[in-house]
N, C-alpha and C positions, 0 to 999 in steps of 0.2 A: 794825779787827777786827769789829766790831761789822755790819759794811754786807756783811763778808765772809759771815757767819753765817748774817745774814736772808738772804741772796742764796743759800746753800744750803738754807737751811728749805722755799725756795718747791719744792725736787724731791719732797718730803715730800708735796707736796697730793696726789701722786697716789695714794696709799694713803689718804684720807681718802675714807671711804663715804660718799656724797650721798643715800643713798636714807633713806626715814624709816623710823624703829625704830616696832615694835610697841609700841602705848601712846604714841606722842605726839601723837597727835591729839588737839587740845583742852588740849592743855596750857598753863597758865598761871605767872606765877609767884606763888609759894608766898605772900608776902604782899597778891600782889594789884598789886601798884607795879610795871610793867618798868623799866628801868634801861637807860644806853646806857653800853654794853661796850667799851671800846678792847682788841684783840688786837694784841701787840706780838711776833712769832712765829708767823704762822699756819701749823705743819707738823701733826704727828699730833695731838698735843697742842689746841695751840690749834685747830687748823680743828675739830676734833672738838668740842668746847666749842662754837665759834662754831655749828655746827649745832642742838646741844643748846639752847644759849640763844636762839636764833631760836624752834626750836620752843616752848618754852616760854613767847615773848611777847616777851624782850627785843630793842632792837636792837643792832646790832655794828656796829665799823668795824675791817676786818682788814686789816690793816698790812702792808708792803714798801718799800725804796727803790724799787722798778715798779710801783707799785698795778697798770697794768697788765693784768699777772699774773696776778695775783686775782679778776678781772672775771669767768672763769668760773665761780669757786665760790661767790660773793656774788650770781652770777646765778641759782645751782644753791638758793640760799637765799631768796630772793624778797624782798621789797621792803623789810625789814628789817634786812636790812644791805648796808656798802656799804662803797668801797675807801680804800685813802687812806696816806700814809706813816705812821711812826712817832712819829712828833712829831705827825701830827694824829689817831689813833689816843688819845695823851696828854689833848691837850685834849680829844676829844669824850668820851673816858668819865666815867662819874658813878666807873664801876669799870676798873679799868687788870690786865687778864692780862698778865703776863710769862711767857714761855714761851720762851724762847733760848739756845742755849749759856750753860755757865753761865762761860765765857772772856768774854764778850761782857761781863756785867755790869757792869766798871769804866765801859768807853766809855759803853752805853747809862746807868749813874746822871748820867757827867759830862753828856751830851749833852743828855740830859732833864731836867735837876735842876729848873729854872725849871717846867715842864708836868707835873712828876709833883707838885710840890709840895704837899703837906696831901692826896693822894689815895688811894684806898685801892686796894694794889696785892697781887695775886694772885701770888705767886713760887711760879713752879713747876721753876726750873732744878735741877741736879744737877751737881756737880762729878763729873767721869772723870779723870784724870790724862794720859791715855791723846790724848787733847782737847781738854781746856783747860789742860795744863802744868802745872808748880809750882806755881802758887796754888792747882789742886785739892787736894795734899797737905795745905796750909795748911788748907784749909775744912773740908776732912773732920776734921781735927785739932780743931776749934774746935766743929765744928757750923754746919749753915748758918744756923741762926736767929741766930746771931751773926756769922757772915760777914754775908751779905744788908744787911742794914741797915747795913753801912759802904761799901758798893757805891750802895744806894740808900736815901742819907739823905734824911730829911724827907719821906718817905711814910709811911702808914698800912701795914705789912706784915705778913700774913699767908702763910704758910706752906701751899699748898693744889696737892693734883693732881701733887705731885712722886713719889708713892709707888706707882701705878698704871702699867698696860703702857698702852700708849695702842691695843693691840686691844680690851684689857678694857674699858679707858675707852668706845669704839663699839660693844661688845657686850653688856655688860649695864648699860647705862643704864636705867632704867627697867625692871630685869626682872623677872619674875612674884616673888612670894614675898620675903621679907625682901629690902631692900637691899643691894648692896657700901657696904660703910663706905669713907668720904673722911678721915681724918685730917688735925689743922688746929691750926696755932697761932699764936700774934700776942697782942702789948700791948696793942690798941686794943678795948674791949669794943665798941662800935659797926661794927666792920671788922671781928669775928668774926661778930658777929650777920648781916651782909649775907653773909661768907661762907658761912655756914648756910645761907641762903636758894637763895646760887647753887650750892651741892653739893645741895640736896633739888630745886631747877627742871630741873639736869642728870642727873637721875634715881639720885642715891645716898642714904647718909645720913653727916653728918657727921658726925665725933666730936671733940671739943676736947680735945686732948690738956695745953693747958694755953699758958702764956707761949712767946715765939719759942726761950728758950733750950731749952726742952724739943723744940725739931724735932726735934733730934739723935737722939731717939728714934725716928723713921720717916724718917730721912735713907739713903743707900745705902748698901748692908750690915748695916744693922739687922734682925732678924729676920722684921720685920712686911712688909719693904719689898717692893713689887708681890707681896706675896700678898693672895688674896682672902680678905675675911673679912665677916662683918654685923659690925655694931656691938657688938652685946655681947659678941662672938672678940675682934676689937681691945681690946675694954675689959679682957680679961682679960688679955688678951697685953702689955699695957703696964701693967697693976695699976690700972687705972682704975676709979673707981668706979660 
Protein backbone atom coordinates (compact mmCIF):
# COMPACT_ATOMS: atom_id res chain seq x y z
CA UNK A 1 0.00 0.00 0.00
CA UNK A 2 2.51 2.07 0.93
CA UNK A 3 4.58 1.98 -2.84
CA UNK A 4 0.91 2.49 -4.06
CA UNK A 5 0.67 5.93 -2.33
CA UNK A 6 4.09 7.37 -3.02
CA UNK A 7 3.67 6.20 -6.61
CA UNK A 8 0.64 8.71 -6.60
CA UNK A 9 2.21 11.57 -4.44
CA UNK A 10 4.82 11.93 -7.33
CA UNK A 11 1.31 13.57 -9.79
CA UNK A 12 1.09 16.08 -6.90
CA UNK A 13 4.76 17.70 -7.81
CA UNK A 14 3.10 19.45 -10.48
CA UNK A 15 1.30 21.89 -8.30
CA UNK A 16 4.23 22.51 -6.26
CA UNK A 17 5.49 26.24 -7.22
CA UNK A 18 9.42 26.17 -8.01
CA UNK A 19 9.65 29.77 -8.16
CA UNK A 20 11.19 31.68 -4.97
CA UNK A 21 8.88 33.49 -2.43
CA UNK A 22 9.56 37.04 -1.73
CA UNK A 23 11.81 37.19 1.37
CA UNK A 24 13.92 34.19 0.92
CA UNK A 25 16.68 35.33 -0.26
CA UNK A 26 19.40 35.03 2.30
CA UNK A 27 17.68 33.05 4.37
CA UNK A 28 19.23 30.92 6.98
CA UNK A 29 18.20 28.69 9.56
CA UNK A 30 17.03 29.98 12.55
CA UNK A 31 19.82 28.61 14.82
CA UNK A 32 22.43 28.83 12.58
CA UNK A 33 23.05 24.74 12.28
CA UNK A 34 21.40 23.29 8.61
CA UNK A 35 20.18 20.02 9.03
CA UNK A 36 19.72 17.23 6.40
CA UNK A 37 16.14 16.62 5.80
CA UNK A 38 14.75 13.22 4.53
CA UNK A 39 11.26 13.87 2.70
CA UNK A 40 9.33 10.68 2.78
CA UNK A 41 6.20 12.13 0.54
CA UNK A 42 7.30 14.66 -1.80
CA UNK A 43 3.62 15.80 -3.07
CA UNK A 44 2.05 19.44 -2.01
CA UNK A 45 3.10 19.16 1.34
CA UNK A 46 6.43 17.78 1.36
CA UNK A 47 7.83 19.22 -2.09
CA UNK A 48 6.69 22.64 -0.54
CA UNK A 49 8.76 22.06 2.57
CA UNK A 50 11.55 20.80 0.54
CA UNK A 51 11.74 24.21 -1.25
CA UNK A 52 11.33 26.15 1.88
CA UNK A 53 14.07 24.34 3.64
CA UNK A 54 16.56 24.54 0.79
CA UNK A 55 15.96 28.10 0.75
CA UNK A 56 16.65 28.54 4.13
CA UNK A 57 20.03 26.67 4.15
CA UNK A 58 19.16 23.11 4.83
CA UNK A 59 19.67 20.08 2.59
CA UNK A 60 16.93 17.44 1.57
CA UNK A 61 16.77 14.01 0.13
CA UNK A 62 13.09 13.78 -1.41
CA UNK A 63 11.95 10.36 -1.61
CA UNK A 64 10.09 7.92 -4.33
CA UNK A 65 10.26 4.08 -5.14
CA UNK A 66 11.61 6.23 -8.83
CA UNK A 67 13.88 8.81 -7.33
CA UNK A 68 13.90 9.13 -11.02
CA UNK A 69 11.07 11.17 -10.92
CA UNK A 70 12.11 13.73 -8.75
CA UNK A 71 15.32 14.73 -10.65
CA UNK A 72 13.37 17.56 -11.94
CA UNK A 73 12.41 19.21 -8.75
CA UNK A 74 15.64 18.62 -6.79
CA UNK A 75 17.30 20.03 -10.04
CA UNK A 76 14.67 23.09 -9.71
CA UNK A 77 16.31 23.25 -5.97
CA UNK A 78 20.04 23.35 -6.75
CA UNK A 79 22.67 21.67 -5.27
CA UNK A 80 21.24 21.06 -1.89
CA UNK A 81 19.07 18.60 -2.34
CA UNK A 82 18.94 15.41 -3.94
CA UNK A 83 16.89 12.20 -4.82
CA UNK A 84 16.86 8.98 -3.55
CA UNK A 85 14.21 6.18 -2.13
CA UNK A 86 12.47 5.98 1.09
CA UNK A 87 14.50 4.10 3.19
CA UNK A 88 17.39 6.30 2.04
CA UNK A 89 15.67 9.46 2.53
CA UNK A 90 15.38 7.56 6.43
CA UNK A 91 19.05 7.23 6.85
CA UNK A 92 20.17 10.42 5.45
CA UNK A 93 18.05 12.67 7.63
CA UNK A 94 19.31 14.11 11.06
CA UNK A 95 15.24 15.04 10.65
CA UNK A 96 12.63 12.62 8.92
CA UNK A 97 9.25 14.52 7.27
CA UNK A 98 6.33 12.17 6.79
CA UNK A 99 4.04 13.46 4.72
CA UNK A 100 1.87 10.24 3.08
CA UNK A 101 -1.40 9.06 3.17
CA UNK A 102 -2.19 8.41 6.23
CA UNK A 103 -3.40 4.40 5.01
CA UNK A 104 0.08 4.10 4.09
CA UNK A 105 1.47 4.51 7.87
CA UNK A 106 1.21 0.91 9.03
CA UNK A 107 3.57 -0.45 5.99
CA UNK A 108 5.73 2.67 6.01
CA UNK A 109 6.40 2.21 10.33
CA UNK A 110 6.91 -1.72 9.50
CA UNK A 111 9.22 -1.09 6.61
CA UNK A 112 11.17 1.59 8.25
CA UNK A 113 11.23 0.74 11.87
CA UNK A 114 15.11 -0.32 11.78
CA UNK A 115 16.03 3.57 9.69
CA UNK A 116 13.57 5.58 11.47
CA UNK A 117 14.81 4.42 14.87
CA UNK A 118 15.51 7.09 17.81
CA UNK A 119 14.83 9.79 14.84
CA UNK A 120 12.96 12.67 14.96
CA UNK A 121 9.99 12.46 12.68
CA UNK A 122 7.82 15.28 11.34
CA UNK A 123 4.07 13.60 10.91
CA UNK A 124 2.12 15.35 8.91
CA UNK A 125 -0.60 12.67 7.70
CA UNK A 126 -4.47 12.99 8.12
CA UNK A 127 -6.83 10.27 8.29
CA UNK A 128 -10.02 10.63 5.48
CA UNK A 129 -12.20 7.66 5.78
CA UNK A 130 -13.08 8.28 2.38
CA UNK A 131 -9.07 7.02 1.68
CA UNK A 132 -7.67 5.39 3.87
CA UNK A 133 -10.65 3.05 5.13
CA UNK A 134 -11.60 2.05 8.56
CA UNK A 135 -8.72 2.72 10.39
CA UNK A 136 -9.48 6.43 9.64
CA UNK A 137 -12.51 6.09 11.82
CA UNK A 138 -10.45 4.55 14.46
CA UNK A 139 -7.87 7.52 14.43
CA UNK A 140 -10.10 10.16 14.32
CA UNK A 141 -11.82 8.43 17.34
CA UNK A 142 -8.55 8.34 19.44
CA UNK A 143 -6.64 11.25 18.12
CA UNK A 144 -3.70 11.17 15.94
CA UNK A 145 -1.26 11.89 18.42
CA UNK A 146 -2.13 8.62 19.84
CA UNK A 147 -2.78 6.80 16.63
CA UNK A 148 0.81 8.02 15.12
CA UNK A 149 3.04 6.45 17.55
CA UNK A 150 1.69 2.95 17.38
CA UNK A 151 2.20 3.07 13.44
CA UNK A 152 5.56 4.57 14.12
CA UNK A 153 7.08 3.27 17.15
CA UNK A 154 10.55 4.24 18.37
CA UNK A 155 10.83 7.58 16.70
CA UNK A 156 10.96 10.80 18.24
CA UNK A 157 7.26 12.29 17.01
CA UNK A 158 5.97 15.42 16.65
CA UNK A 159 2.94 16.30 15.35
CA UNK A 160 3.62 19.42 12.62
CA UNK A 161 2.11 20.80 9.03
CA UNK A 162 -0.86 18.53 9.28
CA UNK A 163 -3.23 21.60 9.88
CA UNK A 164 -2.45 23.87 6.84
CA UNK A 165 -3.81 23.85 2.95
CA UNK A 166 -0.70 23.05 1.26
CA UNK A 167 -1.48 26.52 -1.18
CA UNK A 168 -1.38 28.44 2.10
CA UNK A 169 1.53 26.43 3.03
CA UNK A 170 3.46 28.14 -0.64
CA UNK A 171 1.88 31.33 -0.14
CA UNK A 172 2.44 32.75 2.87
CA UNK A 173 5.55 31.43 3.99
CA UNK A 174 7.51 34.15 4.97
CA UNK A 175 4.80 36.81 4.44
CA UNK A 176 5.07 40.48 5.39
CA UNK A 177 3.54 41.16 8.79
CA UNK A 178 2.90 38.62 11.81
CA UNK A 179 3.36 35.13 10.87
CA UNK A 180 0.65 32.12 10.08
CA UNK A 181 1.10 30.05 13.23
CA UNK A 182 2.19 26.19 12.70
CA UNK A 183 0.65 24.18 15.48
CA UNK A 184 2.90 21.30 17.21
CA UNK A 185 3.00 18.62 19.49
CA UNK A 186 5.22 15.84 20.70
CA UNK A 187 6.82 14.13 24.00
CA UNK A 188 10.20 14.72 23.05
CA UNK A 189 11.33 18.33 24.43
CA UNK A 190 14.54 18.31 22.01
CA UNK A 191 12.28 17.11 18.83
CA UNK A 192 9.93 20.08 19.59
CA UNK A 193 12.64 22.36 20.03
CA UNK A 194 14.17 21.42 16.35
CA UNK A 195 10.58 21.50 15.29
CA UNK A 196 10.39 25.22 16.15
CA UNK A 197 13.35 25.80 14.36
CA UNK A 198 12.01 23.99 11.15
CA UNK A 199 8.47 25.93 11.32
CA UNK A 200 10.25 29.57 11.99
CA UNK A 201 13.19 28.45 8.68
CA UNK A 202 9.86 27.57 6.52
CA UNK A 203 8.68 31.05 7.11
CA UNK A 204 5.73 30.57 9.97
CA UNK A 205 5.77 30.62 13.63
CA UNK A 206 5.11 27.90 15.88
CA UNK A 207 3.02 27.23 18.63
CA UNK A 208 3.31 24.17 21.12
CA UNK A 209 0.24 23.17 21.77
CA UNK A 210 1.36 20.83 24.34
CA UNK A 211 2.14 16.63 24.58
CA UNK A 212 1.07 14.30 21.17
CA UNK A 213 -2.07 13.49 23.08
CA UNK A 214 -3.25 17.02 22.79
CA UNK A 215 -2.84 16.87 18.57
CA UNK A 216 -6.46 15.99 18.71
CA UNK A 217 -6.84 19.44 19.19
CA UNK A 218 -5.86 20.67 15.58
CA UNK A 219 -6.51 17.22 14.10
CA UNK A 220 -9.36 17.31 11.04
CA UNK A 221 -12.43 18.76 12.09
CA UNK A 222 -11.25 20.69 14.82
CA UNK A 223 -12.15 24.20 14.68
CA UNK A 224 -8.56 25.67 14.16
CA UNK A 225 -7.91 22.99 11.36
CA UNK A 226 -6.45 24.73 7.93
CA UNK A 227 -7.70 28.06 9.22
CA UNK A 228 -5.34 30.79 9.10
CA UNK A 229 -4.35 32.31 12.22
CA UNK A 230 -0.89 34.22 14.05
CA UNK A 231 0.09 32.81 16.91
CA UNK A 232 -1.66 34.61 19.42
CA UNK A 233 -5.50 33.61 17.31
CA UNK A 234 -4.39 30.07 17.87
CA UNK A 235 -3.33 30.72 21.39
CA UNK A 236 -6.59 31.86 22.15
CA UNK A 237 -8.54 29.62 19.98
CA UNK A 238 -7.19 26.56 21.91
CA UNK A 239 -6.97 28.60 25.61
CA UNK A 240 -3.30 28.68 25.42
CA UNK A 241 -1.44 30.74 27.18
Amino acid sequence: MLRIFLAKGLAALAAVSLAAHAGLAGAAPADGAPLKIGIIGTGHIGGTLAKLWVAAGHEVLISSRHPEQLRPLAQSLGPKARVGTPREAALFGDVVLESVPYGALPQLGQDLKAELAGKIVLDTANPYPQRDGDMALEVRRVGTGVASPRYLSGVRLVRAFNAINSDDLAKDAHRAGQPIAIPLAGDDAEALAVAQGLVRDAGFEPVVVGPLARAREFDVGTPVYTRLMTAPQLRQALGLK
